[in-house]
N, C-alpha and C positions, 0 to 999 in steps of 0.2 A: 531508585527503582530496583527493588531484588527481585530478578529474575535469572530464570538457566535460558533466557532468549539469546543471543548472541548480538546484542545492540552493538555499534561500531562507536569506538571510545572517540570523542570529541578531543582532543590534542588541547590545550588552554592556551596555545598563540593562536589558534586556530576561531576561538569564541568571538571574539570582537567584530572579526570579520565575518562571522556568519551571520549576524545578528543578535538579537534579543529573542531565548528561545520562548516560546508562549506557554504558558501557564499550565501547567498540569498536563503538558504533552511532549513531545521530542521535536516538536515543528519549530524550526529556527525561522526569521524572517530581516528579509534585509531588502532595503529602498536603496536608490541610487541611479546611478547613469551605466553609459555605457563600459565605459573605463572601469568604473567598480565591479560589473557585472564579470566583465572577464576575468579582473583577478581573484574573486568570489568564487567562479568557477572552477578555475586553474587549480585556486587553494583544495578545493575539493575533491576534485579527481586526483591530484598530488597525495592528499593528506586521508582521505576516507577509500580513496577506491572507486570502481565504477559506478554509475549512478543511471538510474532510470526514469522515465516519465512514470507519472499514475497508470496509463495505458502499458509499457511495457510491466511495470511491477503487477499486473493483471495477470499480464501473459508467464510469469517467472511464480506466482504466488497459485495460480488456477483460482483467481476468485473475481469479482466483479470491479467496474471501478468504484459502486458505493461502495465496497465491502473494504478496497485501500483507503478510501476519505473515512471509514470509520473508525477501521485501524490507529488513521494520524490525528483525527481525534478522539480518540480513548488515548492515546498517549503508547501506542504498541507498535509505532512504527515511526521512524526516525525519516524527518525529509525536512529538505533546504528549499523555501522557497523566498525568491528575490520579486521585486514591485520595480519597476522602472516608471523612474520619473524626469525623464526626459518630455519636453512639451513638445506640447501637439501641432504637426505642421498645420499652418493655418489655409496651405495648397493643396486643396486634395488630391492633384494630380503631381505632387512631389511626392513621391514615398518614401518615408524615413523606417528601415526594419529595428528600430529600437525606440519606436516613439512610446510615449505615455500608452500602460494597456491598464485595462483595471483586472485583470487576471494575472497570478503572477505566473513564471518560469519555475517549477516544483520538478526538485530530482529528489531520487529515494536510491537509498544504497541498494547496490545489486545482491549483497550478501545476506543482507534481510529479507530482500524480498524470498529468497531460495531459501533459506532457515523456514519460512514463514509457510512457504512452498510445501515443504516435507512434513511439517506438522498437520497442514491440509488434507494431505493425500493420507500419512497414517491414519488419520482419527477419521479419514472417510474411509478408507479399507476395514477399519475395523468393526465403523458400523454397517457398512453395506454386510461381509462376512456376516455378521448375525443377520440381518435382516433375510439374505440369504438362506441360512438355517431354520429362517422362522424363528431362531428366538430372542426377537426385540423384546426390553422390558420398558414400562411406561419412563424408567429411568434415560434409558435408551433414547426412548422418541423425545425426550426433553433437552435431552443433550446435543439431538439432532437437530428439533428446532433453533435451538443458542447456537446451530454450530452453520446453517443457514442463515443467519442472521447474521452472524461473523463474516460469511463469506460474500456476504450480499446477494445472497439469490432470488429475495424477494419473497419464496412462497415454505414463508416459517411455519405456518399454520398448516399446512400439508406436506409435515415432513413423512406422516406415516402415509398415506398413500399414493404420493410422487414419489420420495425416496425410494420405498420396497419397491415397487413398479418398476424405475429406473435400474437400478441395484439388481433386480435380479434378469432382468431383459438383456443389459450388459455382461452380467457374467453367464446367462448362456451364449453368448457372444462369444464369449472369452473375453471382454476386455474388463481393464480396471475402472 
């Protein structure tokens, strides 16, 4: 993948144990129990760095969590996620905290999400500033739309009268 993104290099003793990464993306995926899980983990904060939920990569990126699950499948944003296959107590009133879940444990490096973060924020400064000025160009609003949809906000189709609205309410505000 050429890119000027700042992905986090994957170490190659490191591969195996993260799993098999999936097809045209950066999403690793790894089954197992509890024992694996840990040193799965361990390997990762060791060897990548800190790591985040989809909910914190929200809060560190400013975008939605569709906007991170779209990310990690376009292939634009790197995350570990592990499946536990530990079985399922057959007691429901015995609680096992690592039994069989069908969702798996998904961390996303903290360093992406903050690269990812700062691309957000420029290229919404840049277009709110125009919109601001009043001089969006039809270019503009199309980039705005793809740039909504990127971030998951849902309403691509009204980027020109939410955005300017927003964009300019805020900066008499003074905020960004």
């Amino acid at each position: 993948m050429a890119s000027d993104f700042p992905y986090v290099e994957i170490p190659a003793q490191l591969a195996k144990l993260l799993g098999e990464r999936t097809e045209e993306t950066r999403v690793y995926v790894q089954t197992g129990d509890a024992a694996l899980f840990s040193k799965w983990f361990d390997a990762i904060c060791k060897e990548i760095g800190p790591t985040v939920s989809p909910g914190g990569a929200c809060a560190l990126a400013h975008v939605t969590r569709a906007g991170v699950h779209k990310r990690m499948k376009d292939g634009k944003l790197t995350a570990f996620w592990f499946y536990s296959n530990e079985p399922e107590m057959p007691y429901p009133w015995i609680v096992r905290l690592f039994q069989k879940r069908s969702m798996p444990f998904v961390y996303i490096p903290v360093t992406e999400c903050k690269a990812w973060g700062m691309l957000v924020e420029a290229k919404y400064e840049r277009l709110r500033l125009k919109a601001e000025a009043g001089q969006l160009t039809a270019a503009d609003q199309e980039e705005g739309k793809a740039f909504n949809e990127e971030v998951g906000s849902g309403n691509a189709e009204e980027f020109n009268d939410d955005f300017v609205k927003v964009a300019v309410k805020k900066a008499k505000r003074g905020l960004k």
